[in-house]
Backbone as CSV, one residue per row, in Angstrom:
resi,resn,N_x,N_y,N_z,CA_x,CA_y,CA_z,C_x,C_y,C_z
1,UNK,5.293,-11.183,24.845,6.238,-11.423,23.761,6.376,-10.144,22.933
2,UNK,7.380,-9.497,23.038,7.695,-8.399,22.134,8.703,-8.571,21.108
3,UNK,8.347,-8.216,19.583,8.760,-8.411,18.401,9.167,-6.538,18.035
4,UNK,10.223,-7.149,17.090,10.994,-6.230,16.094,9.618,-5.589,15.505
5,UNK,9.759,-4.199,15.361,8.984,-3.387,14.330,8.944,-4.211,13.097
6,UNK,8.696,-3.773,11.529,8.481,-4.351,10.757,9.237,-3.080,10.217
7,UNK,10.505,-3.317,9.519,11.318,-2.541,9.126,10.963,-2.772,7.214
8,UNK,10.985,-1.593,6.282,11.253,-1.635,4.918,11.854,-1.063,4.396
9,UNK,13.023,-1.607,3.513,14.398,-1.168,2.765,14.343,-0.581,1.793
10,UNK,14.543,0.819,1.154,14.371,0.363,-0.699,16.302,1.371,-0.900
11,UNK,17.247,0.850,-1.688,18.009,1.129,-1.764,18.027,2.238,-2.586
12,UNK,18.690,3.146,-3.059,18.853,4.270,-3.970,18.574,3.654,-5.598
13,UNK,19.252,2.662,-5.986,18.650,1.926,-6.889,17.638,1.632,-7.461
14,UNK,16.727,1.104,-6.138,15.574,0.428,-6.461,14.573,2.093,-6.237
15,UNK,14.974,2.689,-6.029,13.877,4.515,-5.738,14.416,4.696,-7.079
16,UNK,15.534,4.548,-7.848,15.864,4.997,-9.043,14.666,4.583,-10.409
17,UNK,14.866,3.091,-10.011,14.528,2.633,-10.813,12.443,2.927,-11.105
18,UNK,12.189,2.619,-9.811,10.907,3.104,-9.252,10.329,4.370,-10.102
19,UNK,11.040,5.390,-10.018,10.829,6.571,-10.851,10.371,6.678,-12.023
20,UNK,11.825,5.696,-12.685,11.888,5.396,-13.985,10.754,4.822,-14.935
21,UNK,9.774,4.532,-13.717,8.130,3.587,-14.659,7.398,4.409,-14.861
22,UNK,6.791,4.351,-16.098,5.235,4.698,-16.694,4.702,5.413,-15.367
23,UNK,4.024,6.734,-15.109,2.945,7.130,-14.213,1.237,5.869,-14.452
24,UNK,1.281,5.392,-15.515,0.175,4.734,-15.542,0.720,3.038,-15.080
25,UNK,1.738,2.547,-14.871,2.238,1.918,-14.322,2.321,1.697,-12.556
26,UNK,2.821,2.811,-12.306,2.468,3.139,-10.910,1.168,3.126,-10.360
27,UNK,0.683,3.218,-11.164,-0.922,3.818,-10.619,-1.774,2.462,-10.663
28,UNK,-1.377,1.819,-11.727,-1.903,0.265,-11.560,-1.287,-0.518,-10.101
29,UNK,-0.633,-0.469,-10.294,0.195,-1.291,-8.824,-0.372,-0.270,-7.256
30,UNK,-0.392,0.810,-7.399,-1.138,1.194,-6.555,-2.455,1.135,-5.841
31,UNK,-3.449,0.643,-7.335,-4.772,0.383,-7.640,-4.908,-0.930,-7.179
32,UNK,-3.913,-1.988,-6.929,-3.961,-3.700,-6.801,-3.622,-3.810,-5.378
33,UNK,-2.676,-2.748,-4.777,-2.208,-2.760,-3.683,-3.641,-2.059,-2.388
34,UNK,-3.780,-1.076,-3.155,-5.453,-0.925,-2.361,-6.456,-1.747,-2.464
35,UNK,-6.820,-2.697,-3.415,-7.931,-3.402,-3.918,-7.935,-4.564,-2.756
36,UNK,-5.898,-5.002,-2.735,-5.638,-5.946,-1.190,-6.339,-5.784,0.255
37,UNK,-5.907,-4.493,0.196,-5.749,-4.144,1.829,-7.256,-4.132,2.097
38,UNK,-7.945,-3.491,0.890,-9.417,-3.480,1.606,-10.090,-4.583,1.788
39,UNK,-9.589,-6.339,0.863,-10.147,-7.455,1.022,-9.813,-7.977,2.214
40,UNK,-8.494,-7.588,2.690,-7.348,-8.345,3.690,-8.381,-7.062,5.084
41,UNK,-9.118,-6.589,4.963,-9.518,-5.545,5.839,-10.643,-6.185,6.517
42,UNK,-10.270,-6.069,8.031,-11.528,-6.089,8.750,-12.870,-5.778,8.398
43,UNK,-14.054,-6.363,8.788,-15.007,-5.651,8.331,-15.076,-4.204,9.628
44,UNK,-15.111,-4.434,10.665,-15.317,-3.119,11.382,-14.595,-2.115,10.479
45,UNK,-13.243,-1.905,10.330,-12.595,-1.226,9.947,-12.643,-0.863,8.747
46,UNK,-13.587,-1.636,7.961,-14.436,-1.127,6.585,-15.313,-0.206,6.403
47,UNK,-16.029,-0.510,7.985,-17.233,0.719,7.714,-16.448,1.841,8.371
48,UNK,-15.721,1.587,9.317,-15.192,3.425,9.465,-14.721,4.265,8.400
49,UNK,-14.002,3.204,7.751,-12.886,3.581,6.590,-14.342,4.015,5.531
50,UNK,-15.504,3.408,5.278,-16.333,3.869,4.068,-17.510,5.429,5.161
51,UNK,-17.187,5.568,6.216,-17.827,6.646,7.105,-17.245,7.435,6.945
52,UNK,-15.358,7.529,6.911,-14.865,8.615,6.636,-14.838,9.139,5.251
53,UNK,-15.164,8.330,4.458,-15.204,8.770,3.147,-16.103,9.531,2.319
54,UNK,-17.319,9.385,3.129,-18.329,9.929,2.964,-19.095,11.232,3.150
């Protein structure tokens, strides 16, 4: 079974607007968006990810 890539849109607008926020704004949403991925994260793929960091 082969599926569509996973395509993401952002219109000129929405990059406009994007800009337009607080740097400490961004950086929060950035901070929540990593905090995800590492819960939503495999454990194998935890310890490589904390091996390379090291």
């Amino acid at each position: 079974m082969k599926s569509d890539p996973l395509l993401y849109y952002k219109t000129k607008a929405d990059i406009d607007a994007y800009r337009k926020k607080p740097v400490r704004e961004k950086l929060t949403w950035l901070e929540a968006q990593m905090e995800f991925f590492y819960k939503a994260m495999p454990e194998k793929a935890k310890r490589i990810r904390e091996r390379l960091l090291s």
